[in-house]
C-alpha positions as CSV (number, residue, x, y, z in Angstrom):
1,X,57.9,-143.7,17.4
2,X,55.4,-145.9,19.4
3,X,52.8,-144.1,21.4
4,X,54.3,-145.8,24.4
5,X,58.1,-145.1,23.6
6,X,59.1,-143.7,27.0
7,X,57.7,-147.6,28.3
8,X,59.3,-148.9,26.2
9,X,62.8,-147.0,26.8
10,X,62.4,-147.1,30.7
11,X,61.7,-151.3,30.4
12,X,64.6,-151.5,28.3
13,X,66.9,-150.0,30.8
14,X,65.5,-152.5,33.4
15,X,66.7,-154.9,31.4
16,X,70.1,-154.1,31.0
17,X,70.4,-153.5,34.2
18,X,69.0,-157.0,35.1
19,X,71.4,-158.7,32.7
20,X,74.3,-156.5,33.8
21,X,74.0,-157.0,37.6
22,X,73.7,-160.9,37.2
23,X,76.9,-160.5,35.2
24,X,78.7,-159.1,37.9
25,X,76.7,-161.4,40.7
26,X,75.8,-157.9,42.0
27,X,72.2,-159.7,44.2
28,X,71.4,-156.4,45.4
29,X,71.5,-155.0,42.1
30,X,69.5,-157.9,40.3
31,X,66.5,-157.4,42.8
32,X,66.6,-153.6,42.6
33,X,65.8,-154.6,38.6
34,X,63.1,-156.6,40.0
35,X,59.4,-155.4,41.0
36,X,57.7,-157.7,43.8
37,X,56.2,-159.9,43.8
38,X,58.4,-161.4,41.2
39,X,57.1,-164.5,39.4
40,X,59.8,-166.8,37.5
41,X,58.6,-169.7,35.2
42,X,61.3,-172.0,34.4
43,X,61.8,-174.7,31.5
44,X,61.2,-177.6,34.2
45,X,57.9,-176.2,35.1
46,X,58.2,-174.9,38.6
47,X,56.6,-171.5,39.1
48,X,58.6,-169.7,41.9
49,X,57.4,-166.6,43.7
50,X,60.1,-164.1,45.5
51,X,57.0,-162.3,47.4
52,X,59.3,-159.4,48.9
53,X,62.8,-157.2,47.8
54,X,65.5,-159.0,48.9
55,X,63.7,-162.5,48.3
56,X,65.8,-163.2,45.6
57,X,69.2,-164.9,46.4
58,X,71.6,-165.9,43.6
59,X,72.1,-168.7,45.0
60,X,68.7,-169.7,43.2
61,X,70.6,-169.0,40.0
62,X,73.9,-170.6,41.0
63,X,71.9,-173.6,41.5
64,X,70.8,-173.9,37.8
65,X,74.2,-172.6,36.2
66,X,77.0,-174.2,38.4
67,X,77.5,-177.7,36.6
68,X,77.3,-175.9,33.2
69,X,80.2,-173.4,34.1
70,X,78.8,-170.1,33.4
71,X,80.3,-166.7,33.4
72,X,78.2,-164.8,32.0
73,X,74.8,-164.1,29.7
74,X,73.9,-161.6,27.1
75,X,70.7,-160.6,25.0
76,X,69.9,-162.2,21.8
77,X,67.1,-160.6,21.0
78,X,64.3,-157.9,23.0
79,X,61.1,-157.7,20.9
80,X,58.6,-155.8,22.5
81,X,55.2,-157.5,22.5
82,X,53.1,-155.3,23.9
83,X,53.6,-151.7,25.2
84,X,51.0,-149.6,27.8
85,X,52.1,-147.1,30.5
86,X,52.8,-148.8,32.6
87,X,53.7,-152.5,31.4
88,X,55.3,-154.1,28.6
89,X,55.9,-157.1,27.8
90,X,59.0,-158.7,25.8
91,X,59.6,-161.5,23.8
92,X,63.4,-162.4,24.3
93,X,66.3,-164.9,23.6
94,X,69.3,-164.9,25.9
95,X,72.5,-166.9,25.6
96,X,74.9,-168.2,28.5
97,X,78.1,-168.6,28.2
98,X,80.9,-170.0,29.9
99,X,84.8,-168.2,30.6
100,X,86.5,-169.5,27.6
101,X,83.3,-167.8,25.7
102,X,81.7,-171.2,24.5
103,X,77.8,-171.1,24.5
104,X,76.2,-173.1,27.2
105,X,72.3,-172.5,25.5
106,X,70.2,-169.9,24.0
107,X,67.0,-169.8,25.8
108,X,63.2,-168.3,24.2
109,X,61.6,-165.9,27.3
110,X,58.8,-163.5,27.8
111,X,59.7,-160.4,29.9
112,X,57.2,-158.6,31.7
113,X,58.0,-155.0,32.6
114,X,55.9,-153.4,34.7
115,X,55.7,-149.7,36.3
116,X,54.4,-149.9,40.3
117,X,54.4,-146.9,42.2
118,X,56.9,-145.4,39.8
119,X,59.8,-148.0,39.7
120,X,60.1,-149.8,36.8
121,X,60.9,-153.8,37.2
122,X,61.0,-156.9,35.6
123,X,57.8,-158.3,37.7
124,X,57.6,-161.9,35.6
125,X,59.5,-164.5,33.6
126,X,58.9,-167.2,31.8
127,X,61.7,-168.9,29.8
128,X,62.7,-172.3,29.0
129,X,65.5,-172.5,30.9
130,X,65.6,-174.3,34.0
């Protein structure tokens, strides 16, 4: 077991929630999984920065997915980089997918994790999708 299991479990957890509120277009429930300031780098280069809860719409997600047709996204893979009490970072893969289950892309990320005043949250991403 790693020194910093209970990191590692708690981050974990985030991200399942994460993935299963954008599933079910829950907004509320995909910035709950956030911490703030959240950073998001995409494949396109842009750097966006949702300062406060709340500052993430779905609508920013929407915009990227729409033309594609997705339904829905699942893990490929959670590797933990780097665990500390308090943060932990992820190297991930993540697929989309559209209704009739067809693969839209499998996208390479790093997670960030961290733990602010308690609350865990995914705090930063950086993945190659746009």
């Amino acid at each position: 077991m790693s020194e910093h299991q209970e990191s590692i479990d708690a981050a974990m957890a985030i991200l399942d929630d994460f993935m299963r509120s954008l599933n079910a277009s829950d907004e509320a429930g995909v910035n709950q999984s956030f911490n703030f300031p959240h950073v998001r780098f995409t494949g396109g280069g842009d750097v966006k920065i949702f300062p406060e809860p709340g500052d993430y719409h779905l609508s920013y997600f929407r915009e990227r997915t729409e033309a594609d047709g997705w339904r829905r996204s699942d893990w490929d893979r959670r590797e933990v980089i780097h665990a500390g009490p308090n943060k932990v970072h992820f190297d991930t893969q993540f697929s989309r997918y559209r209704a009739d289950g067809s693969v839209i892309g499998s996208y390479t990320s790093i997670y960030i994790v961290t733990c602010l005043d308690g609350k865990w949250g995914i705090q930063a991403r950086s993945s190659y999708a746009l």
